[in-house]
Backbone as XML, in Angstrom:
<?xml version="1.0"?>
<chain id="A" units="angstrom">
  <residue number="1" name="UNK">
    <atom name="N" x="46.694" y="30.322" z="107.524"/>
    <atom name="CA" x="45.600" y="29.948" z="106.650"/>
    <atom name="C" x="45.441" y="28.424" z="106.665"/>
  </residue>
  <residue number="2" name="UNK">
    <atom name="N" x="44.460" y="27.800" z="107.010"/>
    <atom name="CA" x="43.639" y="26.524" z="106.706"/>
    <atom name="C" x="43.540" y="26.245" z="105.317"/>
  </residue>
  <residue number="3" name="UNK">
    <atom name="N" x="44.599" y="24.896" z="104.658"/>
    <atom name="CA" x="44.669" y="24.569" z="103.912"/>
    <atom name="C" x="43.284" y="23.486" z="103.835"/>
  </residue>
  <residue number="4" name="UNK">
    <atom name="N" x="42.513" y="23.485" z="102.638"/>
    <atom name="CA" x="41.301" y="22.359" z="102.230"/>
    <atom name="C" x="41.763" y="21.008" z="102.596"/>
  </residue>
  <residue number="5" name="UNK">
    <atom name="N" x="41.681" y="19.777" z="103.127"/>
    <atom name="CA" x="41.999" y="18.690" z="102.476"/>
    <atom name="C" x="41.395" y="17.601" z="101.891"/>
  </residue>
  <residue number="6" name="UNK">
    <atom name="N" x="41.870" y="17.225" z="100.874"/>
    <atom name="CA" x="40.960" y="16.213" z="100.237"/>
    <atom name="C" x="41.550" y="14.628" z="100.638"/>
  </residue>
  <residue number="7" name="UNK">
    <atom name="N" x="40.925" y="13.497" z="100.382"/>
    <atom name="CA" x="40.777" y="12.161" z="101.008"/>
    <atom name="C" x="40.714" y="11.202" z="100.052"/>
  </residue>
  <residue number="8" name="UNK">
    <atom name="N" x="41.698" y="10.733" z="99.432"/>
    <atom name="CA" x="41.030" y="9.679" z="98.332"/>
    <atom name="C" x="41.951" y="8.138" z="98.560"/>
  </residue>
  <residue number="9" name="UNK">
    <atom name="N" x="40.944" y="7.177" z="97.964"/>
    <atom name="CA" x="41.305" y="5.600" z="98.693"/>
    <atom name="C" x="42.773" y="5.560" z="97.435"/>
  </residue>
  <residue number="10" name="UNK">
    <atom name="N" x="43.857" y="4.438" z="98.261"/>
    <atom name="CA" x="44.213" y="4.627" z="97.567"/>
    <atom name="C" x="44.540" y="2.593" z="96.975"/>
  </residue>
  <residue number="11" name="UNK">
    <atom name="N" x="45.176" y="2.598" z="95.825"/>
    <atom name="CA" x="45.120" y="0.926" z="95.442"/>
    <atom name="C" x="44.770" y="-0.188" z="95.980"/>
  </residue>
  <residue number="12" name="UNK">
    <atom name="N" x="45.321" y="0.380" z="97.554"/>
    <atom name="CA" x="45.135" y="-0.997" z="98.642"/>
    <atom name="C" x="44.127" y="-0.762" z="99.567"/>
  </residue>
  <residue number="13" name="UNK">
    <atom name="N" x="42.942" y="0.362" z="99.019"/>
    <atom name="CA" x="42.099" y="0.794" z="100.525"/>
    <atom name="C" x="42.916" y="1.767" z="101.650"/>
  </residue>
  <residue number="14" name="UNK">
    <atom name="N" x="44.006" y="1.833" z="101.435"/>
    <atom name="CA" x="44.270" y="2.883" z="102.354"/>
    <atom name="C" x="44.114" y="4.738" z="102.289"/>
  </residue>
  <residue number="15" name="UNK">
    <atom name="N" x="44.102" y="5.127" z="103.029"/>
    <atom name="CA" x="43.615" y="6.660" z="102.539"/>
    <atom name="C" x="44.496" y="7.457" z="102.446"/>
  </residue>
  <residue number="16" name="UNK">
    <atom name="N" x="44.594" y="8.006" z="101.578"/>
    <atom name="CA" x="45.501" y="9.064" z="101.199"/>
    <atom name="C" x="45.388" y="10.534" z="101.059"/>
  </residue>
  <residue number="17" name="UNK">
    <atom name="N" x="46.184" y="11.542" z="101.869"/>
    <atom name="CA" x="45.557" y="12.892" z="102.881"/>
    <atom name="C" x="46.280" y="13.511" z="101.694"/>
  </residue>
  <residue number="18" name="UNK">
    <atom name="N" x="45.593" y="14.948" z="100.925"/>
    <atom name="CA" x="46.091" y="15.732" z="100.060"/>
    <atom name="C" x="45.697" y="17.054" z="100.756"/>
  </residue>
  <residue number="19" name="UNK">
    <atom name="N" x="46.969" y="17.803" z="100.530"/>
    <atom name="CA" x="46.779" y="19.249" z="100.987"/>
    <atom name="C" x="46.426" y="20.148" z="99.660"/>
  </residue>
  <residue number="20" name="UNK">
    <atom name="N" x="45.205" y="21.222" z="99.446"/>
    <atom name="CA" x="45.274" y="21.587" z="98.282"/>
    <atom name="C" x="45.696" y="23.139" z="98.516"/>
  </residue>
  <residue number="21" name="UNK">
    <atom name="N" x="46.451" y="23.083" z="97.359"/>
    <atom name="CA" x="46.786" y="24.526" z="96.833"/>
    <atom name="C" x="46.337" y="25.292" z="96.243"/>
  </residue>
  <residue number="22" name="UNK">
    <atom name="N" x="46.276" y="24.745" z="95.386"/>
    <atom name="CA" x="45.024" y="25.831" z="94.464"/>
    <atom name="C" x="44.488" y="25.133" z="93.407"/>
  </residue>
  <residue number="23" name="UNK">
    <atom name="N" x="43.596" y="25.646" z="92.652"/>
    <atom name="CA" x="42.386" y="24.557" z="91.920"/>
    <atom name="C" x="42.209" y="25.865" z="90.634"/>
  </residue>
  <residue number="24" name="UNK">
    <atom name="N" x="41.371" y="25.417" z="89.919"/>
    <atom name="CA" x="41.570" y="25.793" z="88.541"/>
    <atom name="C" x="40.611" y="25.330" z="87.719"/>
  </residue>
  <residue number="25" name="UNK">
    <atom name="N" x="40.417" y="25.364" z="86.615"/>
    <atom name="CA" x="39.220" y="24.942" z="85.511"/>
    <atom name="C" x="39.491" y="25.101" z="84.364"/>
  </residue>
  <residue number="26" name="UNK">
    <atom name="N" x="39.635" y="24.240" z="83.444"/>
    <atom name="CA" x="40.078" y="24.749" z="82.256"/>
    <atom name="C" x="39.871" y="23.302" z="81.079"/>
  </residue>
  <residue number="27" name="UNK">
    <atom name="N" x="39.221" y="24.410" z="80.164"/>
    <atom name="CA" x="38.543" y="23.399" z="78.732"/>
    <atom name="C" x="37.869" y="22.379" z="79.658"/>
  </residue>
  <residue number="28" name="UNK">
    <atom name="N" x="36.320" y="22.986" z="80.637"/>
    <atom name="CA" x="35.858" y="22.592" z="81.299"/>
    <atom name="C" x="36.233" y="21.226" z="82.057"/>
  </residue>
  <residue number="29" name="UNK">
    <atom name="N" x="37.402" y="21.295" z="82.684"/>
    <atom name="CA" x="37.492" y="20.273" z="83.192"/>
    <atom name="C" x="38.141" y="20.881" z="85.028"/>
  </residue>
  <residue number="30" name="UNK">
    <atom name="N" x="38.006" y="20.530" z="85.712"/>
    <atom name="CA" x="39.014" y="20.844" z="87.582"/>
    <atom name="C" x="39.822" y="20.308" z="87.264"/>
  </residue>
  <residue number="31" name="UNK">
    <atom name="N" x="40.866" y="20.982" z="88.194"/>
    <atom name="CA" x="41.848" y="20.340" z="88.375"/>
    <atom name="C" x="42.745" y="20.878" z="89.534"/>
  </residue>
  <residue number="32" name="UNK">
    <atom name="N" x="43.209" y="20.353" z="90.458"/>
    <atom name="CA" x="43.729" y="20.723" z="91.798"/>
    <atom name="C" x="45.069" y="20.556" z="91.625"/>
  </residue>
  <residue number="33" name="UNK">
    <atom name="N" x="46.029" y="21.271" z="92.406"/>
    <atom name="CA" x="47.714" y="21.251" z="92.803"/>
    <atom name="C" x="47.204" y="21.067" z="94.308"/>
  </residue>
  <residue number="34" name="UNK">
    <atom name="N" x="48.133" y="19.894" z="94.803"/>
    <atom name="CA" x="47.930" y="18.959" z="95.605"/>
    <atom name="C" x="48.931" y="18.726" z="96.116"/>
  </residue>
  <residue number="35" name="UNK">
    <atom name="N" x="49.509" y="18.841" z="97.434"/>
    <atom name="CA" x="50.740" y="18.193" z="98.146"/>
    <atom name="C" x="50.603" y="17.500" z="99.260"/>
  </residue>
  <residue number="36" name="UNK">
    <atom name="N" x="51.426" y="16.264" z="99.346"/>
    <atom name="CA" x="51.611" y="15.319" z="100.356"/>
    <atom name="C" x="51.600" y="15.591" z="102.108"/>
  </residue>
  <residue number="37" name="UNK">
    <atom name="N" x="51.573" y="16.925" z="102.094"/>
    <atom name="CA" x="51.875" y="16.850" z="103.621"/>
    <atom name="C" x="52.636" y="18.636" z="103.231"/>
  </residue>
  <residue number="38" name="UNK">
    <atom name="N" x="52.445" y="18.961" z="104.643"/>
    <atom name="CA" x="52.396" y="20.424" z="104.805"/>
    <atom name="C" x="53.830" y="20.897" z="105.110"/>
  </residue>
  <residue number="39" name="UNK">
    <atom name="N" x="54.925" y="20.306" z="104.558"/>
    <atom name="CA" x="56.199" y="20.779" z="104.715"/>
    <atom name="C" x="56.207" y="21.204" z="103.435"/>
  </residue>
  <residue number="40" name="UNK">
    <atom name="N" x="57.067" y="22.372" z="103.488"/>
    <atom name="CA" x="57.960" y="23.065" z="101.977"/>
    <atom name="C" x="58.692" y="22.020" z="101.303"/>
  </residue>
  <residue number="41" name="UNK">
    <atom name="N" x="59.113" y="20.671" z="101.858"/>
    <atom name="CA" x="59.671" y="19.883" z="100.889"/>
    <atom name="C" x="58.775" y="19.061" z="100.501"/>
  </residue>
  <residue number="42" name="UNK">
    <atom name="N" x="57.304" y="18.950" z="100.490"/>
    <atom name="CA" x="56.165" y="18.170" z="99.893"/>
    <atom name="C" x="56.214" y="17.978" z="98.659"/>
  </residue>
  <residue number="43" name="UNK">
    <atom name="N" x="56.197" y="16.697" z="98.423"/>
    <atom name="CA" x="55.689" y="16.748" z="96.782"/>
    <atom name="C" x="54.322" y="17.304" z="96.509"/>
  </residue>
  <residue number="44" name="UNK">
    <atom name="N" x="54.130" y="17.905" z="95.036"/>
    <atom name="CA" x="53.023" y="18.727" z="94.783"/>
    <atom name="C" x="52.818" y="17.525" z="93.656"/>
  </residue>
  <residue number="45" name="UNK">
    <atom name="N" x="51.362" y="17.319" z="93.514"/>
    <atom name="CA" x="50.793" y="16.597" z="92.197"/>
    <atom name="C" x="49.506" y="17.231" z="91.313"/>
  </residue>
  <residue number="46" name="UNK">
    <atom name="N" x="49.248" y="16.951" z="90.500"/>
    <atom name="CA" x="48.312" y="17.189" z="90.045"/>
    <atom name="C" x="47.141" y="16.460" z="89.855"/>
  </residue>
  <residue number="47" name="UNK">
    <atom name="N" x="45.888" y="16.765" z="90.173"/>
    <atom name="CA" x="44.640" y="15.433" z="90.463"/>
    <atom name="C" x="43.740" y="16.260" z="88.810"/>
  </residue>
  <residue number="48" name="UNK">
    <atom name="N" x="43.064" y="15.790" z="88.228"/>
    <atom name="CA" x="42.142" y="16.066" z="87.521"/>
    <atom name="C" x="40.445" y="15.421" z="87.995"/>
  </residue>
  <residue number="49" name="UNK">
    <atom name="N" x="39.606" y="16.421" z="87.843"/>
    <atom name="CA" x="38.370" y="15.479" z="88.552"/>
    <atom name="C" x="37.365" y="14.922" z="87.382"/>
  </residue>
  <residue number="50" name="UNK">
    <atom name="N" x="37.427" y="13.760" z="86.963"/>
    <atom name="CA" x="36.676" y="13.133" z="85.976"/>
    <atom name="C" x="35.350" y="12.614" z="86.332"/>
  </residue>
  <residue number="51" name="UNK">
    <atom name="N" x="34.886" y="13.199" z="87.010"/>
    <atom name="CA" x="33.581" y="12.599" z="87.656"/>
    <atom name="C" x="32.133" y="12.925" z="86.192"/>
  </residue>
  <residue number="52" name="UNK">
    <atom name="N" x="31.095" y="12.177" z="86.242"/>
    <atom name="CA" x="30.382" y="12.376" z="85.293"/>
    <atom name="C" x="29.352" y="13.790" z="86.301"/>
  </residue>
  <residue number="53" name="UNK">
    <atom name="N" x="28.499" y="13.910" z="85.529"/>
    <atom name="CA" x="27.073" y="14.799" z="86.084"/>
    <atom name="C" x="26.122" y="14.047" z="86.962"/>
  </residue>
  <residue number="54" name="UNK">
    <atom name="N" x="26.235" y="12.484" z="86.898"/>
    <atom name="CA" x="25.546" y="11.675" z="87.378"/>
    <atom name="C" x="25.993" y="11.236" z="88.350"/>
  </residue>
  <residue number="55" name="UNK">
    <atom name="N" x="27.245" y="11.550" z="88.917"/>
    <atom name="CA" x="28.486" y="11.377" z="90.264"/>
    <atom name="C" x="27.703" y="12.146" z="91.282"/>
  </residue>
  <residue number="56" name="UNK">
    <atom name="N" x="27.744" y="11.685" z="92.239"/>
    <atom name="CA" x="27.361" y="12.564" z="93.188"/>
    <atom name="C" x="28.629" y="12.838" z="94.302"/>
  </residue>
  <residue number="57" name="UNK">
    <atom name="N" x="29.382" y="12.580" z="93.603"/>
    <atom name="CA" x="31.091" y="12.616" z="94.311"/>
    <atom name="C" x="31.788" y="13.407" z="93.066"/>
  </residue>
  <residue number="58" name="UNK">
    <atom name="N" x="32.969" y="14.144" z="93.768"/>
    <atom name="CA" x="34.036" y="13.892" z="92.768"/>
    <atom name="C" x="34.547" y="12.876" z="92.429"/>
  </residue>
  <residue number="59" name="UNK">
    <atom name="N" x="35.359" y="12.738" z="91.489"/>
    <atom name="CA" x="35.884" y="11.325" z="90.746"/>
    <atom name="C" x="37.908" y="12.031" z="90.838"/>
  </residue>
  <residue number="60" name="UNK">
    <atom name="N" x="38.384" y="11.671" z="91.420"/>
    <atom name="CA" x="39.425" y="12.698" z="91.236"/>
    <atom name="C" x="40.656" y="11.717" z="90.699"/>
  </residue>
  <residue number="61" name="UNK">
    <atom name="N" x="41.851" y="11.554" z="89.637"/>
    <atom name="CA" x="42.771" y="10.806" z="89.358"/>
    <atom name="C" x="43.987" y="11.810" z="89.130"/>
  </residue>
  <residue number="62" name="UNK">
    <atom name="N" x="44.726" y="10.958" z="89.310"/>
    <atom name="CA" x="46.418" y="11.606" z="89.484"/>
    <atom name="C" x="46.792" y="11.928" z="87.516"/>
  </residue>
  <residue number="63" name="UNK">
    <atom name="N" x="46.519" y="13.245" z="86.803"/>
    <atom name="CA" x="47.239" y="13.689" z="85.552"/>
    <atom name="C" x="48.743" y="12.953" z="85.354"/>
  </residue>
  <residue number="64" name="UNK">
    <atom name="N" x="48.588" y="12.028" z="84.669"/>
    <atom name="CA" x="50.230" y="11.084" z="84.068"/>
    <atom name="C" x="50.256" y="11.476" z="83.005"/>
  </residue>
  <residue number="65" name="UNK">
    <atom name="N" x="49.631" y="11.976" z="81.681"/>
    <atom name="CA" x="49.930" y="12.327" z="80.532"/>
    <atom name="C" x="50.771" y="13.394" z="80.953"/>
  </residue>
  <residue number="66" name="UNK">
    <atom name="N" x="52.065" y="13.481" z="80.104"/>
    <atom name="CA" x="53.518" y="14.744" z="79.979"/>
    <atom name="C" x="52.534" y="15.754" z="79.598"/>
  </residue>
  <residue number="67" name="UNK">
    <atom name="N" x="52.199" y="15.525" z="78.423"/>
    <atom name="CA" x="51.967" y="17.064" z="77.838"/>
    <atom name="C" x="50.814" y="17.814" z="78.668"/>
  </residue>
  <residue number="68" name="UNK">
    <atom name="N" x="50.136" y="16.933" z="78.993"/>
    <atom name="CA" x="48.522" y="17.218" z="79.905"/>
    <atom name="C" x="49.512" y="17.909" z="81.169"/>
  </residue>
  <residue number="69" name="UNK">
    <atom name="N" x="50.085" y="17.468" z="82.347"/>
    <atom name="CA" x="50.418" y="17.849" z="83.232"/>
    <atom name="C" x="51.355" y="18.843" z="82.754"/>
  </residue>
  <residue number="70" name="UNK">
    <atom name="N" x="52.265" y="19.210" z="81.945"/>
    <atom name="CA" x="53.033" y="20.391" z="81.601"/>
    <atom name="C" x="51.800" y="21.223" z="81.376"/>
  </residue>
  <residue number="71" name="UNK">
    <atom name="N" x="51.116" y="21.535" z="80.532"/>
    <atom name="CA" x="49.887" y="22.489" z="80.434"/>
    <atom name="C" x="49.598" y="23.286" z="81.721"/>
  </residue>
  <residue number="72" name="UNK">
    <atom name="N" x="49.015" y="21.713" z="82.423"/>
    <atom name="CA" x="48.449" y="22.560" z="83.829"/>
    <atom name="C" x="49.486" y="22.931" z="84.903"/>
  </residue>
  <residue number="73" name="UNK">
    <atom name="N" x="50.381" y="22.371" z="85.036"/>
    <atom name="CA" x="51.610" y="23.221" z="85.800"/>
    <atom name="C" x="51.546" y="24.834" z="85.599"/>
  </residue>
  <residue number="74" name="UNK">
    <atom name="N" x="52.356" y="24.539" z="83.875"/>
    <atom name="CA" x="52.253" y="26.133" z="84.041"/>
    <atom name="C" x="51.472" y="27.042" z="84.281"/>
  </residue>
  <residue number="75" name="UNK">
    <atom name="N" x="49.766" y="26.452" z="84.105"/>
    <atom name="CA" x="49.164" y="27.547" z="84.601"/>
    <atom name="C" x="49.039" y="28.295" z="85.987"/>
  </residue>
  <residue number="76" name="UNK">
    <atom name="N" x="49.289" y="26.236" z="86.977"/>
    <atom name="CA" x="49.438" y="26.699" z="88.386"/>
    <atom name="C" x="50.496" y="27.549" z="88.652"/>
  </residue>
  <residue number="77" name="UNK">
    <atom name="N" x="51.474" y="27.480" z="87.731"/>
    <atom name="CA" x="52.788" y="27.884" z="88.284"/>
    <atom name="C" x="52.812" y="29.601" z="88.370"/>
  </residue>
  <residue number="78" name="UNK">
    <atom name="N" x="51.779" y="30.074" z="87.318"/>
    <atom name="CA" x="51.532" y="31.613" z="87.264"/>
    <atom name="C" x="50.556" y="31.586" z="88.155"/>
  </residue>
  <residue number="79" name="UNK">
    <atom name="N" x="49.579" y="30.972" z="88.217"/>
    <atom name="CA" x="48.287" y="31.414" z="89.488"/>
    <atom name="C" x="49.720" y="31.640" z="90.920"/>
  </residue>
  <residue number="80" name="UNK">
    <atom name="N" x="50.280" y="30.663" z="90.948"/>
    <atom name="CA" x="50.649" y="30.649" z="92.602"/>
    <atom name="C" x="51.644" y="32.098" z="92.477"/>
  </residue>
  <residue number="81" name="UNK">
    <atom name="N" x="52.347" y="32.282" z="91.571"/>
    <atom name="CA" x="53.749" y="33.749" z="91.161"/>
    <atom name="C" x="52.419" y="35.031" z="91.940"/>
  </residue>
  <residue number="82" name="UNK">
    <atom name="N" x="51.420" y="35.109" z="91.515"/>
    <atom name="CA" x="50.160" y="35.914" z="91.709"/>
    <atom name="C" x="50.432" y="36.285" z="92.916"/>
  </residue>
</chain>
């Protein structure tokens, strides 16, 4: 299976390659599980997409709030058990 990948700049202009896992929606907001590179030892992150209606892009940022990213874990964590 052909994993999606997404592309986002990163602090210094350089680009940064995300493999996605699975994506989600919740209390209308996206939100993607995301890993570094396609080995089983990848780190997985979580992106939230904050883009307005007036974006004609996604707006996508890395979830740092604890309680925010515990939330959406667990939900990924049952989507992926599925």
């Amino acid at each position: 299976m052909e994993q999606d990948q997404i592309v986002l700049e990163g602090e210094n202009g350089e680009k940064l390659i995300f493999y996605v896992l699975e994506q989600t929606r919740i209390a209308g907001r996206s939100y993607l599980l995301v890993t570094d590179s396609k080995d089983e030892e990848a780190t997985a992150v979580i992106l939230r997409d904050d883009s307005k209606d007036t974006d004609l892009e996604s707006v996508y940022v890395f979830v740092e709030d604890d309680a925010e990213f515990e939330a959406i874990a667990g939900v990924f964590e049952g989507m992926l058990d599925e």
